[in-house]
DSSP file (Angstrom, degrees, kcal/mol; ACC not computed):
  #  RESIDUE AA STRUCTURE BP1 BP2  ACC     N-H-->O    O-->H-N    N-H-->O    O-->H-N    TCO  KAPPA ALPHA  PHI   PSI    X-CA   Y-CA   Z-CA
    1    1 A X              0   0    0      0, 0.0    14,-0.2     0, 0.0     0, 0.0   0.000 360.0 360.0 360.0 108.3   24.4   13.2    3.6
    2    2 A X  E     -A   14   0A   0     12,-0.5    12,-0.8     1,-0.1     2,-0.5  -0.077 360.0-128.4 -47.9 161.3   27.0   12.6    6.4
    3    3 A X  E     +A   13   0A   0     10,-0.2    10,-0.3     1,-0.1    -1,-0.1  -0.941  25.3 179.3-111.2 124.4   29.2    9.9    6.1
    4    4 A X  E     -     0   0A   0      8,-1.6    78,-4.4    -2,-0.5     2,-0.2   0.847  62.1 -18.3-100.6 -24.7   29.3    7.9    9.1
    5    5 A X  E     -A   12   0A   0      7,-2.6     7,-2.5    76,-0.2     2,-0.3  -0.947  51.1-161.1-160.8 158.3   31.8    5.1    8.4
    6    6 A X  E     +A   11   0A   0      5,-0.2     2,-0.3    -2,-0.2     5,-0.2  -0.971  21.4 150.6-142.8 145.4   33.5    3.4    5.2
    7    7 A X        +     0   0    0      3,-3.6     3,-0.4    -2,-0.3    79,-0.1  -0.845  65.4   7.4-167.3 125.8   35.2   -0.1    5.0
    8    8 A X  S    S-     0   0    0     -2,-0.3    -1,-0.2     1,-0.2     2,-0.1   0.955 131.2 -60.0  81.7  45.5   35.8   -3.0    2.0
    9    9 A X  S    S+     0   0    0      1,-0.2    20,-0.5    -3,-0.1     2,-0.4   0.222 111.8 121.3  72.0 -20.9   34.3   -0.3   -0.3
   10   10 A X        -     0   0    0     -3,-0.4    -3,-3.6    18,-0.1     2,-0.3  -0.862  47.7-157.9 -97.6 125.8   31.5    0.0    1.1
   11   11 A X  E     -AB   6  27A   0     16,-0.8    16,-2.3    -2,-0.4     2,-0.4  -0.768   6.6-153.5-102.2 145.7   30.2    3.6    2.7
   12   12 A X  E     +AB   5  26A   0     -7,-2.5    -7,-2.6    -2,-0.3    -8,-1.6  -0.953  25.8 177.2-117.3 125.1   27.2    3.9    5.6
   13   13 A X  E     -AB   3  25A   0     12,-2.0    12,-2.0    -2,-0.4   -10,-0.2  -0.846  26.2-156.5-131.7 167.5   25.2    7.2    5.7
   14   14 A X  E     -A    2   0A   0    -12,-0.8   -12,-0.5    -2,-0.2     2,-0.2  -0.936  13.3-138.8-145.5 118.3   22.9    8.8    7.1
   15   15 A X    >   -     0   0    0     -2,-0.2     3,-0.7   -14,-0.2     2,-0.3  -0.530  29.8-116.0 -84.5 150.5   20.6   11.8    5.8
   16   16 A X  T 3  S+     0   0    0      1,-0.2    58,-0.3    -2,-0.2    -1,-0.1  -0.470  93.9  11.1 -79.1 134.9   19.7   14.6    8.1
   17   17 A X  T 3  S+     0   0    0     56,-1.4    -1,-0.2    -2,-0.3     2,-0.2   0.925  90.0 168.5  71.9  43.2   15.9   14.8    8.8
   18   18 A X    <   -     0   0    0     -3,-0.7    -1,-0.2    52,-0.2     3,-0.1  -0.672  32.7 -93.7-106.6 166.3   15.0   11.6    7.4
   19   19 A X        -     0   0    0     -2,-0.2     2,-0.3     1,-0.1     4,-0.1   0.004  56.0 -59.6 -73.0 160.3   11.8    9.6    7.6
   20   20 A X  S    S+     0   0    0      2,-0.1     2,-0.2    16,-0.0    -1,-0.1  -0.497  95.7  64.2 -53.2 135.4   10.9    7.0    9.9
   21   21 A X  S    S-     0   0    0     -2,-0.3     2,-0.3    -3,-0.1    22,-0.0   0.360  90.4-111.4 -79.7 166.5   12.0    4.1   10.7
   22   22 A X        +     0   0    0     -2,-0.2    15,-2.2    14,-0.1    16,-0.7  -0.556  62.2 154.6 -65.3 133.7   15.1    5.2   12.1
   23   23 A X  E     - C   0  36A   0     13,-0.3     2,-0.4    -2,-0.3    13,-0.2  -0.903  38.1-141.9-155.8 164.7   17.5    3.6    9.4
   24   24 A X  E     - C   0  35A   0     11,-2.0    11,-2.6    -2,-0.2     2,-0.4  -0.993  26.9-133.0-143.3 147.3   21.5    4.1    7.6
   25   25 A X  E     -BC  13  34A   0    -12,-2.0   -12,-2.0    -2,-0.4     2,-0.4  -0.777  14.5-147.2-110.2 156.6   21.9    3.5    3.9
   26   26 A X  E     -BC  12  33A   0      7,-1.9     7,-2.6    -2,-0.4   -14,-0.3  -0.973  10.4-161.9-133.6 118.4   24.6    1.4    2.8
   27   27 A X  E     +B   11   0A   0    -16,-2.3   -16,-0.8    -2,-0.4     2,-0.7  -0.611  17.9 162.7-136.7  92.6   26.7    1.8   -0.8
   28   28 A X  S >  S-     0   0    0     -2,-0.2     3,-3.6   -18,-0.2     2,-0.3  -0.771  70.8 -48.5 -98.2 102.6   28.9   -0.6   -2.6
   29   29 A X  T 3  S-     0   0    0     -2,-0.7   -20,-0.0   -20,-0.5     0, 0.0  -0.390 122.1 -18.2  80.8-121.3   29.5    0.3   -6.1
   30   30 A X  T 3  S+     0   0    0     -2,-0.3    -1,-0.3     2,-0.0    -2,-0.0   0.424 117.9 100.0 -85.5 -19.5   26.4    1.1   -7.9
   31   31 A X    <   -     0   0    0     -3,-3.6     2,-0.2    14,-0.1    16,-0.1  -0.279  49.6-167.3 -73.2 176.1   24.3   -0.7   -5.2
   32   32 A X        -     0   0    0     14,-0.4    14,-0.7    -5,-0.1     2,-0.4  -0.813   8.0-171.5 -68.0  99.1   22.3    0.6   -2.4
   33   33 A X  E     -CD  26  45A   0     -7,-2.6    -7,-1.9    12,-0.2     2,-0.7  -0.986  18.0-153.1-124.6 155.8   20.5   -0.1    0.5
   34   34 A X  E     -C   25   0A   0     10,-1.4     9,-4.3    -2,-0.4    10,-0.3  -0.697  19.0-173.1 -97.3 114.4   18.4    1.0    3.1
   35   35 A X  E     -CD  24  42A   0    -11,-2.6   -11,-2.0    -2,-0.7     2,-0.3  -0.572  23.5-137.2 -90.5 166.6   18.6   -0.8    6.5
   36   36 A X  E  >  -C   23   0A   0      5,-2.4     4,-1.5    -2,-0.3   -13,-0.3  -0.886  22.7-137.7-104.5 147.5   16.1    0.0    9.4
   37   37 A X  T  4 S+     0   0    0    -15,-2.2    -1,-0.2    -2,-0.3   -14,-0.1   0.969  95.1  51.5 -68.2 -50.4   18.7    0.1   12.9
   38   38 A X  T  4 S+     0   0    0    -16,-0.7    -1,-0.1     1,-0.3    25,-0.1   0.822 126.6  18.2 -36.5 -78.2   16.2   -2.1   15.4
   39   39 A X  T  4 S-     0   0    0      1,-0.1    -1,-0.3     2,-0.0    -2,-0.2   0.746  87.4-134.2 -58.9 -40.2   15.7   -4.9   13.1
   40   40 A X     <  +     0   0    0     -4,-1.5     2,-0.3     1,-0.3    -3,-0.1   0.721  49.4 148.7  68.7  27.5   18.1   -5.0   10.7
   41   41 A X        -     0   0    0     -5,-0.1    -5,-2.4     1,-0.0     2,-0.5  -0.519  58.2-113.3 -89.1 149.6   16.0   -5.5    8.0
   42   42 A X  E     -D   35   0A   0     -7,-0.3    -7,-0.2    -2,-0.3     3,-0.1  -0.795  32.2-173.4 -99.2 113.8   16.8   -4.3    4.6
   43   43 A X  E     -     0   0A   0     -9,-4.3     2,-0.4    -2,-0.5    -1,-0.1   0.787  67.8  -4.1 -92.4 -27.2   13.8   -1.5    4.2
   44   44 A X  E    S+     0   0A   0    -10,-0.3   -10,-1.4     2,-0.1    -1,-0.5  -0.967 106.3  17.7-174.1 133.4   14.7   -0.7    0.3
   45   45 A X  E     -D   33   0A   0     -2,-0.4   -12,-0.2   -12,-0.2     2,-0.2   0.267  64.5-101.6  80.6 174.1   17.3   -1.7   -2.2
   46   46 A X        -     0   0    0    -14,-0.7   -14,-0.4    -4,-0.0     2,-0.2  -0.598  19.2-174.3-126.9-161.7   20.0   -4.6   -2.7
   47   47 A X        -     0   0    0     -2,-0.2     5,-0.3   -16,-0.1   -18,-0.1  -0.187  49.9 -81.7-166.1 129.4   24.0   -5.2   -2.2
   48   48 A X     >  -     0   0    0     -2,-0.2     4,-1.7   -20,-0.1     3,-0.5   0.314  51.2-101.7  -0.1 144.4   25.7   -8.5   -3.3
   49   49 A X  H  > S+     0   0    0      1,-0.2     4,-1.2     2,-0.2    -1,-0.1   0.681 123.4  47.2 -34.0 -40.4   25.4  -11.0   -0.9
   50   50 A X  H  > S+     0   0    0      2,-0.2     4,-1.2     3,-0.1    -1,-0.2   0.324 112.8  52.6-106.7  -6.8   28.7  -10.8    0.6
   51   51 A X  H  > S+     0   0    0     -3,-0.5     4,-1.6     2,-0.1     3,-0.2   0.933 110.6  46.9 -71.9 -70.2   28.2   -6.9    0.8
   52   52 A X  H  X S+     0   0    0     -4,-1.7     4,-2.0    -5,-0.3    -2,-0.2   0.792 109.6  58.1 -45.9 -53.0   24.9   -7.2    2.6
   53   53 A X  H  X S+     0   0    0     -4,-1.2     4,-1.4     1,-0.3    -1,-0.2   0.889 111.8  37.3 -47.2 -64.5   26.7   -9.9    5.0
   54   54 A X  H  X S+     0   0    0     -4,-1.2     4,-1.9     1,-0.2    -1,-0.3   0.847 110.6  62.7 -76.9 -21.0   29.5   -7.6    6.3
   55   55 A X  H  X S+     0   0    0     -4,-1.6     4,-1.0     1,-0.2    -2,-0.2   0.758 105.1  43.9 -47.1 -44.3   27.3   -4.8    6.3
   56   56 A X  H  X S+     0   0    0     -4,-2.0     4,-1.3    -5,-0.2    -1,-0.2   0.844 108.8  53.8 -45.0 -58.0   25.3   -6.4    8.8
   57   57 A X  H >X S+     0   0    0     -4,-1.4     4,-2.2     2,-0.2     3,-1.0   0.991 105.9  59.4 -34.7 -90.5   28.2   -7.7   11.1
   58   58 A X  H 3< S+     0   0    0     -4,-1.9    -2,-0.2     1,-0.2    -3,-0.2   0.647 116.4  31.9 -13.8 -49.2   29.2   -3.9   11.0
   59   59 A X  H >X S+     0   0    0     -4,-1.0     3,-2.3     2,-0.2     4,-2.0   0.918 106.2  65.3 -92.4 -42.0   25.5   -2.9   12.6
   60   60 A X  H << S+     0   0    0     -4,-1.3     3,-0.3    -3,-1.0    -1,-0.2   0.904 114.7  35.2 -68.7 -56.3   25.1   -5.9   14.6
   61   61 A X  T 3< S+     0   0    0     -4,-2.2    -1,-0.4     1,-0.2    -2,-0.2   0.534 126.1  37.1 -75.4  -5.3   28.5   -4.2   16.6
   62   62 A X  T <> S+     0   0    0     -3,-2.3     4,-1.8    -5,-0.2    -2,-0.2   0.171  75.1 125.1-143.9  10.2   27.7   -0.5   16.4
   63   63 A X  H  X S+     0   0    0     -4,-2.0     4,-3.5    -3,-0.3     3,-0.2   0.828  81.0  51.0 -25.0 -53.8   23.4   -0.6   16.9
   64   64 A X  H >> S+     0   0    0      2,-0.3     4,-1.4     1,-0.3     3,-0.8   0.968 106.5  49.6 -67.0 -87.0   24.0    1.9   19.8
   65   65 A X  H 3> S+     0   0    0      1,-0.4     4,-0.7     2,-0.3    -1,-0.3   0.540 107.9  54.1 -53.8 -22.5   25.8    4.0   18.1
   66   66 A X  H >X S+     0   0    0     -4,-1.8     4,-1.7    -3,-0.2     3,-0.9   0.937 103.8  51.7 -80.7 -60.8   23.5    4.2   15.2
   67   67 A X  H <X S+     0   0    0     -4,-3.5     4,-1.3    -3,-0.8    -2,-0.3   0.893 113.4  51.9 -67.0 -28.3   20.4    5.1   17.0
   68   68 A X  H 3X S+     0   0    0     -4,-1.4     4,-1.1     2,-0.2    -1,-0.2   0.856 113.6  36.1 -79.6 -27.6   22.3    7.7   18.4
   69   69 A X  H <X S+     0   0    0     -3,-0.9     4,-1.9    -4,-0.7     5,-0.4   0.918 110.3  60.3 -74.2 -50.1   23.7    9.1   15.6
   70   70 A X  H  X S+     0   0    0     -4,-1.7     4,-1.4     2,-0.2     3,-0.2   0.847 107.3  54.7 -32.4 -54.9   20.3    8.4   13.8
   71   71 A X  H  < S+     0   0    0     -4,-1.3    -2,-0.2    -5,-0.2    -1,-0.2   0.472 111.4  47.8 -71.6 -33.4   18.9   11.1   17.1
   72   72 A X  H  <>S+     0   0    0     -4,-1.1     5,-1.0    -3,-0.2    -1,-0.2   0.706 111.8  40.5-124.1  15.1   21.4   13.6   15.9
   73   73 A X  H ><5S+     0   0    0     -4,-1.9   -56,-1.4    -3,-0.2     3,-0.6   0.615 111.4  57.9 -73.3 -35.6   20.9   13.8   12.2
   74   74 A X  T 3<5S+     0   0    0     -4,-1.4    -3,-0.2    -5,-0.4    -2,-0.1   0.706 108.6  48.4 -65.8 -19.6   17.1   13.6   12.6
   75   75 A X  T 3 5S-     0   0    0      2,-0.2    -1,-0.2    -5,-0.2    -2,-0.1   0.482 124.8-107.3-109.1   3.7   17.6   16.7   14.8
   76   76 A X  T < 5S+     0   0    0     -3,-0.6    -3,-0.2     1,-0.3     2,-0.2   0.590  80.9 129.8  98.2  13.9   20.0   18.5   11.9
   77   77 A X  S   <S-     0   0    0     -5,-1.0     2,-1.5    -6,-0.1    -1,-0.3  -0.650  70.7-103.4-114.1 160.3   23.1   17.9   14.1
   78   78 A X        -     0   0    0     -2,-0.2    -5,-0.2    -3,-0.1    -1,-0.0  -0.500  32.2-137.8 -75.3  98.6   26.0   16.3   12.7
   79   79 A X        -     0   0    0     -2,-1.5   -10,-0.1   -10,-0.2   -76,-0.1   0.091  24.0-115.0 -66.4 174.7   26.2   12.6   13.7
   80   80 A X        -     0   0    0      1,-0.1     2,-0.5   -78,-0.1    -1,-0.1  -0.250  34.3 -94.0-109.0-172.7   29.8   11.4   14.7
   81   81 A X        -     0   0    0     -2,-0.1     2,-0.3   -79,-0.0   -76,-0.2  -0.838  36.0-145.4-121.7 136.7   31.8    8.6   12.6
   82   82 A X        -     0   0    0    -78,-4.4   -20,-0.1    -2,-0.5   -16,-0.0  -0.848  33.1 -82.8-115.9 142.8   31.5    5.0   13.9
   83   83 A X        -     0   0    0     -2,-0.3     2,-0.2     1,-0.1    -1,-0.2   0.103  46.6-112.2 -34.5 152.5   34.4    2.4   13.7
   84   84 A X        -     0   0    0      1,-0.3    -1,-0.1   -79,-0.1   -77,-0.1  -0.429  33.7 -93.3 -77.2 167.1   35.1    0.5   10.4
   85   85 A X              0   0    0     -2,-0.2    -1,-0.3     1,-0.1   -79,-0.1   0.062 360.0 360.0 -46.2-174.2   34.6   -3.4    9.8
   86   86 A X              0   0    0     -3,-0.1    -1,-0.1   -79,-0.1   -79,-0.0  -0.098 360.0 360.0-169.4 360.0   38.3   -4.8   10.6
C-alpha cells in the first residue's frame, strides 16, 4: 500500500485497486481510519480526536490531489506523494 504522505505521526495511504468509494486510510499509532475523499466522512475505523482533526485539515487542502491519486492507484499506477500538514 503506497504511502502517500506522513506528518505528526500520522501516515495517509492508499491501496491499489481498492473498492469504492474512492477513499485514503489514515494511521496514528495503533488506530485507523478510512475516509471517503468527496465527503470526508470517516467510512470505517477511529483516530483520537485531535488525530482525526488534523487529518481532515490535511484533505480539506489536498482533495484534488487525492482523487487523482485515488485514479492512479485504482488503475495499479503508483500514485505521487502529497504535501505534509505544516
Amino acid at each position: 500500500m503506497p504511502e502517500l504522505c506522513r506528518f505528526f505521526g500520522i501516515i495517509i495511504r492508499m491501496y491499489y485497486n481498492d473498492h469504492d468509494p474512492p477513499h485514503f486510510h489514515a494511521v496514528y499509532g495503533e488506530d485507523e481510519v478510512l475516509i471517503e475523499i468527496d465527503t470526508l466522512a470517516v467510512v470505517r475505523g477511529e483516530l483520537p480526536r485531535r488525530a482525526l482533526a488534523l487529518v481532515v485539515e490535511w484533505a480539506v487542502l489536498h482533495r484534488d490531489e487525492l482523487r487523482r491519486d485515488w485514479d492512479l492507484a485504482h488503475s495499479g499506477r503508483t500514485p505521487a506523494p502529497i504535501a505534509p500538514l505544516e
